[in-house]
C-alpha positions in Angstrom: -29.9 -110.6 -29.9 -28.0 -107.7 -30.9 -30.2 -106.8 -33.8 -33.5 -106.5 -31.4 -31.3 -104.8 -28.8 -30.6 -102.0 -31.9 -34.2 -102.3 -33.0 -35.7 -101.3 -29.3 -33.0 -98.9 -28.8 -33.8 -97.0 -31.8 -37.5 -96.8 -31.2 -36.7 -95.7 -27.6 -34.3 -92.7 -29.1 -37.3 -91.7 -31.7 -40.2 -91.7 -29.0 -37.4 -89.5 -26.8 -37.1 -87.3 -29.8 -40.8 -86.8 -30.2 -41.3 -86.0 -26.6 -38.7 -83.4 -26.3 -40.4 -82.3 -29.8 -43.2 -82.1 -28.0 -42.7 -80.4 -24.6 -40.7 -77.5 -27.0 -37.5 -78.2 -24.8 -36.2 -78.5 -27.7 -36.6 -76.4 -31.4 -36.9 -79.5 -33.5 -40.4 -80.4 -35.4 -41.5 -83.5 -34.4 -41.1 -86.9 -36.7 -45.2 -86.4 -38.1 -43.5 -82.8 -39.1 -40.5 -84.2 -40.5 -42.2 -86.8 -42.2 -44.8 -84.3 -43.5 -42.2 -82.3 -44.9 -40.0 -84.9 -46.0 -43.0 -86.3 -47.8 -44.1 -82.9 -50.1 -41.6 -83.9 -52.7 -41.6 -87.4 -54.8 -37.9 -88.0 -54.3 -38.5 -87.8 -50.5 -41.6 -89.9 -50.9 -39.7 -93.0 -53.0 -37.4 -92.4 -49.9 -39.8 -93.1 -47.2 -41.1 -96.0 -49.1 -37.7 -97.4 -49.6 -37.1 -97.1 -45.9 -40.6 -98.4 -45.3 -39.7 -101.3 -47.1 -36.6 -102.0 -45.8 -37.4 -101.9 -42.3 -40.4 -104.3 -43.2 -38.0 -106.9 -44.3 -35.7 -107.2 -41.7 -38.2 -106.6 -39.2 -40.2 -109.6 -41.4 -37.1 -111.4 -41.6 -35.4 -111.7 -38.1 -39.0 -112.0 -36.2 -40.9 -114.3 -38.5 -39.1 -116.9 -40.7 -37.6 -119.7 -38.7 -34.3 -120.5 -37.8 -32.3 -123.3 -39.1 
């Protein structure tokens, strides 16, 4: 329960980031911006895959294998 609670809470603070990104109320890129730049360079791209992967699995894990 607590790990979906973090899950939805963390997608509700990134879509808040990209809206304030967004409506310039703030003077932050927004995450396709971030990612873009984060993503020009192979150690940042290994990084994003890594991430990528690791949210995959636990997301994989805690929503599709069944309980005992």
């Amino acid at each position: 329960m607590y790990g979906t609670v973090g899950w939805l809470a963390l997608l509700a603070l990134a879509l808040l980031f990209e809206l304030l990104a967004r409506l310039h109320l703030t003077k932050t890129s927004t995450l396709g911006q971030f990612g873009a730049t984060i993503a020009s360079r192979l150690p940042g791209r290994v990084l994003l895959v890594l991430l990528w992967i690791f949210v995959g699995v636990h997301l994989f894990a805690r929503y599709t294998l069944p309980r005992h």
